[in-house]
C-alpha positions as CSV (number, residue, x, y, z in Angstrom):
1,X,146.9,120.7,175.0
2,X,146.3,118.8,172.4
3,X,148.5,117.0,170.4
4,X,147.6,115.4,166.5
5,X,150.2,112.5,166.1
6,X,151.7,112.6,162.1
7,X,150.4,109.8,159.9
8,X,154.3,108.7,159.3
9,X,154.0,107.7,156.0
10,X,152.8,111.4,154.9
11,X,156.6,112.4,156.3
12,X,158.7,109.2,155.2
13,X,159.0,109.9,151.1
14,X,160.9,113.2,152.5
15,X,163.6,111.0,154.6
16,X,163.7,108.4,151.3
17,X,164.7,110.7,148.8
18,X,168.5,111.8,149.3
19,X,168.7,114.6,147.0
20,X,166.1,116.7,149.8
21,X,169.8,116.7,151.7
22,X,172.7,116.9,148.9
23,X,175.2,119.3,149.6
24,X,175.2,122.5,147.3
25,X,179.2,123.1,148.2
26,X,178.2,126.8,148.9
27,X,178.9,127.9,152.4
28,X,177.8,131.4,153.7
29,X,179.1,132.9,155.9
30,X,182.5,131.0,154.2
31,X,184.0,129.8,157.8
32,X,180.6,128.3,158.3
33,X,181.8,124.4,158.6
34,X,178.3,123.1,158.5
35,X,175.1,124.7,158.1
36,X,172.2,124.5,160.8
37,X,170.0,122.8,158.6
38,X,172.0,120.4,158.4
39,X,173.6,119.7,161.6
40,X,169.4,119.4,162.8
41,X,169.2,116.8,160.7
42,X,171.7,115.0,161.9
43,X,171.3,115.5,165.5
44,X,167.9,114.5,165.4
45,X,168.9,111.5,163.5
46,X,171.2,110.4,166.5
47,X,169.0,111.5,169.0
48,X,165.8,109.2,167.7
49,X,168.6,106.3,167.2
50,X,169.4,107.0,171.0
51,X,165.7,107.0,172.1
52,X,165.9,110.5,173.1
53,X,163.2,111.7,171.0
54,X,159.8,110.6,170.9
55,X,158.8,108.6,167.5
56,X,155.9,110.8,166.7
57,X,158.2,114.1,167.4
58,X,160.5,112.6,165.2
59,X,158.1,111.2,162.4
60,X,156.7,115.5,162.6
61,X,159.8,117.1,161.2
62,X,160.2,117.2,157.5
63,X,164.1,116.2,156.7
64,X,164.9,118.7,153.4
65,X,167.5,121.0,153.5
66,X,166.0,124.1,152.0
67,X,169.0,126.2,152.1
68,X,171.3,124.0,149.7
69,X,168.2,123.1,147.5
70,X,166.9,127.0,147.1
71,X,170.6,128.5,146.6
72,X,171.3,126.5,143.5
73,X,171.3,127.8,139.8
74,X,169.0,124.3,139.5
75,X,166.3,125.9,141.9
76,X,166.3,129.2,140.7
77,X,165.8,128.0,136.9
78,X,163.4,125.7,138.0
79,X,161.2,128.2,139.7
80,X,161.8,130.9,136.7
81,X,161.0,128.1,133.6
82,X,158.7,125.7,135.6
83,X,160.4,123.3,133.0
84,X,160.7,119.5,134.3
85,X,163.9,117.2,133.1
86,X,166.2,114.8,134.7
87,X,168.6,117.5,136.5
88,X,165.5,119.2,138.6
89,X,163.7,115.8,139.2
90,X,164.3,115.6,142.9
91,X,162.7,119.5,142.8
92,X,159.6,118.8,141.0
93,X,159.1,115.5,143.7
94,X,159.8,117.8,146.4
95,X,157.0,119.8,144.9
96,X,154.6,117.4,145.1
97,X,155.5,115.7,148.3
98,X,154.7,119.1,150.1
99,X,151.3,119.0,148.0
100,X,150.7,115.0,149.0
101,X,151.4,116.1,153.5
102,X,148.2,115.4,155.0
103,X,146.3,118.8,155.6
104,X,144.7,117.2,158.9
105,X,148.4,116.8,160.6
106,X,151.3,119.1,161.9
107,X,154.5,119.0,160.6
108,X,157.7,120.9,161.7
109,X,160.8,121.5,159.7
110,X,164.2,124.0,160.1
111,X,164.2,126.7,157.6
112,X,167.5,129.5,157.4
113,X,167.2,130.5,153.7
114,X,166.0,135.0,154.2
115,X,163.0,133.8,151.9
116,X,161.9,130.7,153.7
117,X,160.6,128.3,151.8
118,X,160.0,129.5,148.5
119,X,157.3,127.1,147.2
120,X,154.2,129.3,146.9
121,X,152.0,126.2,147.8
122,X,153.9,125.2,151.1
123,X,151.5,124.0,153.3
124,X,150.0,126.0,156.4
125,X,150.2,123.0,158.6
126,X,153.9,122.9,158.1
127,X,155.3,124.8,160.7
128,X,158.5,126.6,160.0
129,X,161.7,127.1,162.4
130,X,163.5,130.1,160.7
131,X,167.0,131.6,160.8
132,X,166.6,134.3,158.4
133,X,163.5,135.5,159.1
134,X,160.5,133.9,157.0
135,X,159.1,131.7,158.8
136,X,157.3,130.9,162.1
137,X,159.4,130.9,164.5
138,X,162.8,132.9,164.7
139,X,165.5,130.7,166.1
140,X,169.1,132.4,166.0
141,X,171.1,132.8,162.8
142,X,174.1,131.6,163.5
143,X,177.0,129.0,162.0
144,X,178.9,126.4,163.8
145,X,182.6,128.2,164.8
146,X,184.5,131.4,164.9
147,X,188.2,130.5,163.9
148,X,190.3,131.9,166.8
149,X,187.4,132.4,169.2
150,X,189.2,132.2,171.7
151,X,191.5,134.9,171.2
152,X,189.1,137.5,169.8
153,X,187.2,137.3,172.9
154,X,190.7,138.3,175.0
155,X,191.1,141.1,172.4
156,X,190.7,144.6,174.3
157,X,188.0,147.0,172.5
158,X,189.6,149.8,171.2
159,X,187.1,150.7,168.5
160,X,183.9,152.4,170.0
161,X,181.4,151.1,167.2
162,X,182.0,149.3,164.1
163,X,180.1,147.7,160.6
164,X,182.3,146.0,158.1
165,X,179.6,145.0,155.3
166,X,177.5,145.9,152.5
167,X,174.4,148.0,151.9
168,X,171.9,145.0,151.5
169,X,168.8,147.3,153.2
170,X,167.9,151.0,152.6
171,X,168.2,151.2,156.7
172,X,172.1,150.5,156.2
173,X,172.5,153.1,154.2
174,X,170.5,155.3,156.5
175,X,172.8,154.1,159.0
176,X,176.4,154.8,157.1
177,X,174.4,158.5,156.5
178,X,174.1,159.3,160.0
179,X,177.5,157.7,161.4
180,X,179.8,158.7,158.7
181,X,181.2,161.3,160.1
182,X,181.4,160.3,163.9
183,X,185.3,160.1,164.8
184,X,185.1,157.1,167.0
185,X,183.1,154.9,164.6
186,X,184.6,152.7,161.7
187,X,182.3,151.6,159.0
188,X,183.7,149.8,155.8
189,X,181.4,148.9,153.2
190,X,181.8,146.5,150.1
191,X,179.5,144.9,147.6
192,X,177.6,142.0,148.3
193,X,179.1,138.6,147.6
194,X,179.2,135.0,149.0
195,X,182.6,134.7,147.6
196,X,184.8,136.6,150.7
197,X,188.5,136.3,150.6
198,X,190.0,135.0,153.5
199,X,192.0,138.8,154.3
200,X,188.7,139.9,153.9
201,X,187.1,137.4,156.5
202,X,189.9,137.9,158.8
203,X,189.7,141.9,159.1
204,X,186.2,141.4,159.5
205,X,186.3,139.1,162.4
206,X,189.4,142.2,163.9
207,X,187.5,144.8,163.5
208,X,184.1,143.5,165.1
209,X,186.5,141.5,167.9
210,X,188.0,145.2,169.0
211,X,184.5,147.3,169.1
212,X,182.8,147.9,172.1
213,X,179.5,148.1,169.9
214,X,179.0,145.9,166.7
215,X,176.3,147.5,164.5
216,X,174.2,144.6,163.0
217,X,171.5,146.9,160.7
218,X,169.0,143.7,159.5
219,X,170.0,143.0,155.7
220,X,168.2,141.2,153.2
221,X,166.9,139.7,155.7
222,X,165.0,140.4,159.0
223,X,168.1,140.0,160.9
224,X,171.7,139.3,160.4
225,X,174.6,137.1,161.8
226,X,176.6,139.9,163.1
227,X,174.2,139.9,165.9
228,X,174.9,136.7,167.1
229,X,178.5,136.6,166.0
230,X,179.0,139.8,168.2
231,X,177.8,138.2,171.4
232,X,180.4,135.5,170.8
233,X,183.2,137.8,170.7
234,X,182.1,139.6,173.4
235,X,180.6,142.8,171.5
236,X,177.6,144.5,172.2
237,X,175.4,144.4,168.9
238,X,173.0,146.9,167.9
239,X,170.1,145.5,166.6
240,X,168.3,147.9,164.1
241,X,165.7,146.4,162.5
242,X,162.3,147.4,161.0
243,X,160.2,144.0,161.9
244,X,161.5,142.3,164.7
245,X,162.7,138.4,164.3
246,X,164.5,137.7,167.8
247,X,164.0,134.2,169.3
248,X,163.0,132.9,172.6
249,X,161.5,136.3,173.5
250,X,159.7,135.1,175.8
251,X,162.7,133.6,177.9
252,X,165.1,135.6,176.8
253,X,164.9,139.9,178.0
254,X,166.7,141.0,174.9
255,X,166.6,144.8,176.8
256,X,169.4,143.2,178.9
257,X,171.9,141.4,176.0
258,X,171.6,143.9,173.1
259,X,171.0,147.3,171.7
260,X,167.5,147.4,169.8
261,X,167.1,150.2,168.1
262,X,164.1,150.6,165.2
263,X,165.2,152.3,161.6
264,X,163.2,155.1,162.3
265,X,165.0,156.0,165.4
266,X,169.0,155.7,164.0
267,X,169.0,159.7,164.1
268,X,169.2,158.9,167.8
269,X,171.7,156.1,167.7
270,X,174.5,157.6,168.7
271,X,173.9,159.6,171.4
272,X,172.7,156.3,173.1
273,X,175.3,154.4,172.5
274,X,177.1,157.2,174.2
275,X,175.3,156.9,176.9
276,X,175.8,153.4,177.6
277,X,178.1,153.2,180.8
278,X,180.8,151.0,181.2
279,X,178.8,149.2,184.1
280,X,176.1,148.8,181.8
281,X,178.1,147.0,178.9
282,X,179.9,144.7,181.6
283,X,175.8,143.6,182.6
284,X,174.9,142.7,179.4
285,X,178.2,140.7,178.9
286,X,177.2,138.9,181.9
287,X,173.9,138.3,181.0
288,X,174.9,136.7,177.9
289,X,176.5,133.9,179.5
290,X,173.9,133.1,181.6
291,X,171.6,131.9,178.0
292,X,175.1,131.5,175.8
293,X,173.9,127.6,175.5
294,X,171.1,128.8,173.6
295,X,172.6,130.3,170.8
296,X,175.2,127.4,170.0
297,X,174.3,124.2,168.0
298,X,173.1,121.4,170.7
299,X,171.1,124.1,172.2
300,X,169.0,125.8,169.2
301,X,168.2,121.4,168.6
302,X,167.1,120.6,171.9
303,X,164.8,124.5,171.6
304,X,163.3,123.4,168.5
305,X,162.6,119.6,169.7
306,X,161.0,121.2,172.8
307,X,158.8,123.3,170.9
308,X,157.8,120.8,167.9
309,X,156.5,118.4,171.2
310,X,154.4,121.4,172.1
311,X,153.1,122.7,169.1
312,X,149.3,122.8,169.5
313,X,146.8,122.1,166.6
314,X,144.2,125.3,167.2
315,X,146.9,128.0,167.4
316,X,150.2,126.2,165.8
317,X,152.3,128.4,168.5
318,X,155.1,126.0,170.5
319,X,155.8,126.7,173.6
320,X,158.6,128.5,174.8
321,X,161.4,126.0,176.7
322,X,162.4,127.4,180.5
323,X,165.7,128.3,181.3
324,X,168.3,126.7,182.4
């Protein structure tokens, strides 16, 4: 293995200029307390401040939060004029820091925008950890906590399959088509919007805590939080996807936690699911708990640190972390 140690002041103008890190006050999903993004940067702060990551691990990752930057009306006028002023400053620096990283080092950085990041000239030796599916490597797209957890895990599943969402992918409307008229399945679809009421949040949260089977058709995205938020709540999703962004598949046999089933294939959807046995469902809840740690917050950090330390210069492919 061989690993290129970061010429530290390629990365430091991206930890000196605070704006790569101001809060856009938009939250999605809305009970999302604080974004991943985020709460990387910060734990890798503390953790380097603790000695309990390597300075040249710590010197690799590129501190920008691309989600709040890439969601504002500043950004998206920015990229659509290319005009340069005092309010899109910080953008236009951004810019040119990512042209100025050396080419010769590897840098690592924490992406969960569904575009990535957006800046045509991003460099290939920046190596990107992705939530929503652009990216490198997929790492789970998930937010902090589930008001009531607790209690919608206890909730007995009295709905046999479920989606409560809108039609952000021509394979979720494939899937309302071919489910629409099943008895035992609820499906309630609205218009997109990251502006969700909170009756609105709250009967999506019921409905998915009370299904045996959670639907989570990929979105705009490659994937979509309803995956993850199912496992939580103790609801077996059903993946359908049409390129698959899953992380830690090589640790992880997603065969045994989820349903996987490919958009071509949801004619046959629910005559598997009918199939599943009860034995079966209580094997994959079991499962789940035996990797839980790596879908909450301290656990996706300590993934991604062990990766970035493994990341190898020829192939730019990190190593997969053992189990626990």
């Amino acid at each position: 293995m061989v690993l290129i140690l970061l010429n530290t002041r390629m990365a430091e103008p991206f930890r000196q200029e605070p704006n790569y890190r101001k809060d856009s006050n938009i939250r999605y999903p809305p009970f999302c307390n604080v974004c991943f993004e985020r709460y990387f940067y910060d734990y890798i702060e503390k953790a380097y401040a603790e000695g309990r990551v390597e300075k040249w691990v710590y010197d690799r990752y590129i501190p920008v939060l691309w989600n709040e930057i890439q969601i504002s009306a500043v950004y998206d006028e920015t990229m659509a004029t290319r005009r340069r002023d005092a309010d899109n400053e910080y953008i236009w620096k951004l810019w040119d820091d990512l042209n100025e990283l050396s080419r010769n080092e590897i840098f690592f950085t924490v992406v969960q925008h569904d575009d990535g990041i957006t800046y045509s000239s991003k460099p290939d030796n920046l190596v990107t950890f992705s939530l929503g599916g652009t990216g490198n490597v997929p790492i789970p797209l998930t937010y902090d906590v589930i008001p009531d957890l607790d209690r919608y895990k206890a909730t007995p599943k009295t709905i046999f399959c479920s989606f409560v969402g809108s039609l952000t992918h021509p394979c979720r409307e494939k899937m309302v088509e071919a489910l629409k008229d099943k008895d035992d399945v609820l499906i309630q679809t609205t218009e997109w919007t990251n502006q969700i009421s909170a009756a609105n949040q709250t009967n999506y949260l019921e409905v998915m805590s009370k299904s045996r089977f959670t639907l989570a058709p990929r979105g705009y995205g490659k994937t979509s939080f309803r995956l993850y938020e199912a496992l939580r709540m103790g609801s077996i999703p059903v993946y359908i996807h049409t390129i698959v962004w899953l992380p830690y598949q090589r640790l992880i046999d997603w065969s045994k936690l989820i349903v996987m089933v490919h958009a071509d294939e949801i004619d046959t959807l629910y005559d598997r699911l009918r199939a599943i046995t009860d034995e079966q469902v209580a094997d994959m809840l079991a499962y789940y708990k035996t990797v839980e740690h790596l879908f909450e917050y301290d656990g996706m950090c300590e993934c991604i640190l062990i990766m970035a330390a493994s990341i190898r210069f020829e192939s730019r492919e990190p190593t997969v972390p053992s189990g626990r």
